[in-house]
N, C-alpha and C positions, 0 to 999 in steps of 0.2 A: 560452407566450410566453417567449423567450429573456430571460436576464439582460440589464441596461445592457453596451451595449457600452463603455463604461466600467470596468466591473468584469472582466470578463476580458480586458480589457487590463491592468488591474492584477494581474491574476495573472499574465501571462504575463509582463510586468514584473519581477517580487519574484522570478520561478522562476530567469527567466536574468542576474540582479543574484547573484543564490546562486551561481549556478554559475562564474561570474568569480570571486568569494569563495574558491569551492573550488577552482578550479585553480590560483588565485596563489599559496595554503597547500599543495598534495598535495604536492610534490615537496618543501619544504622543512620544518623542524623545526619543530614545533606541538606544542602541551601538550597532554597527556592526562591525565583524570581518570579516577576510579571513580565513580560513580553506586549502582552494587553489585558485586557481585562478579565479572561478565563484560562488564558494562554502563558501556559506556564513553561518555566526553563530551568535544569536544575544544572548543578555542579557537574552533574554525571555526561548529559549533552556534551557538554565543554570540552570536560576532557577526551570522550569519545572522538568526536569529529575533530580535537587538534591531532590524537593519535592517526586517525584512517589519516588525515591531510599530511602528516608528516610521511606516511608509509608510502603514501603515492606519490610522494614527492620524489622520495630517496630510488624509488623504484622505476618509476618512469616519468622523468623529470618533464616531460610534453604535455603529458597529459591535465585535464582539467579537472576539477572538483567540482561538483556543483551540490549542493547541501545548506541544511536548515540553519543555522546557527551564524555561522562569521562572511555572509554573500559581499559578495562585491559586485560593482561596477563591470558586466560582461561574462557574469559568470553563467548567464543561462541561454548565453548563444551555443547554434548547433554546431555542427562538422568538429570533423577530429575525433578523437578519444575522450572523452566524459562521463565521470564517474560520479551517480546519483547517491547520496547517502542522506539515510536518516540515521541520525547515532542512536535514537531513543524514539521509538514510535511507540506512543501508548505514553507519555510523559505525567500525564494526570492520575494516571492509575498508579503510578511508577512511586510518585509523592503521596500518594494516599497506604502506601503498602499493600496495593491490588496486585498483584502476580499476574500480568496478561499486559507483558510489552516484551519488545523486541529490539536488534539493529537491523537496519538494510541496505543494501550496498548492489546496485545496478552499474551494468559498464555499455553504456550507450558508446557505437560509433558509427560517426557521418551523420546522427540522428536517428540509426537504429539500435533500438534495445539489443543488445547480442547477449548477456549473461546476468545472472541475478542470484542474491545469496538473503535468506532472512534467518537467522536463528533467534530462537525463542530458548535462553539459558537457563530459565524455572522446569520447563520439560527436557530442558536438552535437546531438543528438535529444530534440525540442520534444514529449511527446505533450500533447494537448488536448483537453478536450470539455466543449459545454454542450447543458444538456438537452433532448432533442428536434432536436438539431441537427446530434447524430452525433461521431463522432471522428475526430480526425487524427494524424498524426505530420509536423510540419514543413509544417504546411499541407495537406498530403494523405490524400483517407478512409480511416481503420484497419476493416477488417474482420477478422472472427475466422475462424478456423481451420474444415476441413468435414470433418475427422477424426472418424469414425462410434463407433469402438468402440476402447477402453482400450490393447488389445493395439497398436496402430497411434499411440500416442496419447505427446507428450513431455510430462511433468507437472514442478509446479516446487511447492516447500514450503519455510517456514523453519522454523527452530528458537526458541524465545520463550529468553529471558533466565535462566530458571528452569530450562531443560532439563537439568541438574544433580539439580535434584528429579524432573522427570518424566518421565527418560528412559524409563521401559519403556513406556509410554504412547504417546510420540514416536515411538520406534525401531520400535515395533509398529504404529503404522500406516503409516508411511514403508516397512516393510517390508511390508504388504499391497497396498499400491499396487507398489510394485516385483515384484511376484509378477507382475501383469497388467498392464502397462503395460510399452511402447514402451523410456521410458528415463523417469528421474527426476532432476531434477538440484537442489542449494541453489545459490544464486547471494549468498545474505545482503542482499538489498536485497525488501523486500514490494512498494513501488509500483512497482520496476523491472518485477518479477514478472506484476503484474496487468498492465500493460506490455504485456509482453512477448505475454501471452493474448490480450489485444487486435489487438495485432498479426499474430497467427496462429504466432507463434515456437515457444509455449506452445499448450497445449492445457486445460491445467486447472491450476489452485495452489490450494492448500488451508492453513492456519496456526489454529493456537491461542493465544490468549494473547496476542493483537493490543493498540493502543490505536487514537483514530481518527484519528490523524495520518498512523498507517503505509498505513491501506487507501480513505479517504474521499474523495481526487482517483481513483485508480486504480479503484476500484470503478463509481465512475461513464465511468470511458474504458471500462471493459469493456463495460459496457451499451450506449453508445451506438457503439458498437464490433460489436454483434450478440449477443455474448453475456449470458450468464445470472449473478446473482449471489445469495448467499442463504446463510443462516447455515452452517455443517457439519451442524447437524440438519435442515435444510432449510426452516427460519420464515425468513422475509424480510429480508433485509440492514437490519440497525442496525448502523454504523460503531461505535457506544459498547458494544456487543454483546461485544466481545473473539472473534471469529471470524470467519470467511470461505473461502466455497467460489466460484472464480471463475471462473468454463468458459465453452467454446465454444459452450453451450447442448446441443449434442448427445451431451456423455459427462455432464452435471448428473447426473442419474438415475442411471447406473451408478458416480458417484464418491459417491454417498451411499450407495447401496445401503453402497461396500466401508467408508464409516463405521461403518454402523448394523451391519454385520456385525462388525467390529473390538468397538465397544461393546458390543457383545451379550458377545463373548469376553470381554471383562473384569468380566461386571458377576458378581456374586457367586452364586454357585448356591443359590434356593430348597428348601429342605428341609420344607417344610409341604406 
């Protein structure tokens, strides 16, 4: 049974209310903070996620937030109604003057994903899906891609925040999909990414070191989009998880395979 149509008019709402926010700011001078050391935060975040938090307040007072910016203490316990937000995915591109970010806004309930909204306001491109009902872009059905095999196949990855510490990890398997695969590309935006697969753009993305703000709208367009979603190891999609393998269903199997092969090479050689 589909969510109130109520409630995904509220996301799709708070998505393209974000993205007015971020085009009035891109072009002009906006504050940038650190967060850490690559991890940046602008003005624009702020005010985005206090607008979504006020809207869900005012509208349904039960309900929880759970999002990048102002977390609290209990804010990423399950059950109930929980709404995923990222105000600004793609934040570093955002402060560089790159055009390739977004909002996103998931309504997880009881601990299942039920609905998801990403809009990207540089293109105007509204993706959407609730479950069971399929996905759209702009009102129109997104199906995925029918790219059989890796070598034919466009793949998208990001890099996590820490990639400083873990680059041989990163680079190493960035670089075994590039061995077999079509073309690779980062673009620095996750929901854009899963997007993107959705769409048929992409064909496969893969990330480590995720939160569930970046993948928990997107994960769900991908699904109901035709494709397959599910951890890197290949256990079943927890958005709280910190991973995400996100295909067209028909490379899933071979993009795990070149995981578990990766991880194999790294894992330490028994001597007993």
């Amino acid at each position: 049974m589909p969510p109130d149509p109520i409630l995904s008019a509220t996301a799709i709402e708070a998505v393209l209310a974000a993205g007015r926010i971020q085009l009035a700011r891109f072009e002009r001078g906006i504050r940038i903070d650190k967060k850490g050391r690559i991890d940046l935060v602008t003005e624009v975040d702020l005010e985005v996620e206090r607008m979504v938090r006020a809207l869900v307040a005012e509208r349904f007072p039960g309900h929880r937030v759970l999002a990048e910016e102002f977390r609290a203490s209990g804010d990423d316990t399950r059950g109930g109604y929980c709404w995923i937000l990222d105000p600004l995915d793609g934040t570093t591109n955002y402060a560089h003057g790159l055009s390739c970010f977004c909002s996103t806004l998931a309504l997880e309930i009881d601990g299942r994903l039920e609905l998801g909204a990403v809009y990207d306001p540089v293109r105007r491109e509204l993706f959407t899906a609730e479950r069971g009902q399929g996905a759209r872009l702009n009102g129109q059905p997104l199906r995925v891609s029918r790219v059989e095999t890796l070598i034919d196949a466009m793949l998208v990855t990001g890099f996590p925040y820490d990639v400083h510490e873990t680059l041989d990890d990163l680079v190493g398997l960035f670089s075994a999909f590039l061995e077999r695969a079509q073309a690779v590309r980062r673009l620095g935006s996750a929901a854009l990414d899963l997007c993107y697969v959705a769409a048929g753009r992409m064909d496969g993305f893969w990330e480590k070191r995720l939160k569930p703000w970046d993948v928990a709208a997107g994960a769900l367009i991908i699904e109901e989009a035709g494709g397959r979603v599910s951890g890197v190891d290949g256990a079943c999609f927890d958005c709280r998880a910190g991973h995400i393998l996100g295909t067209n269903g028909r490379l899933h199997e071979e993009m795990l395979a070149v995981i578990a092969l990766h991880n194999l090479s790294r894992s330490p050689m028994r001597t007993d």
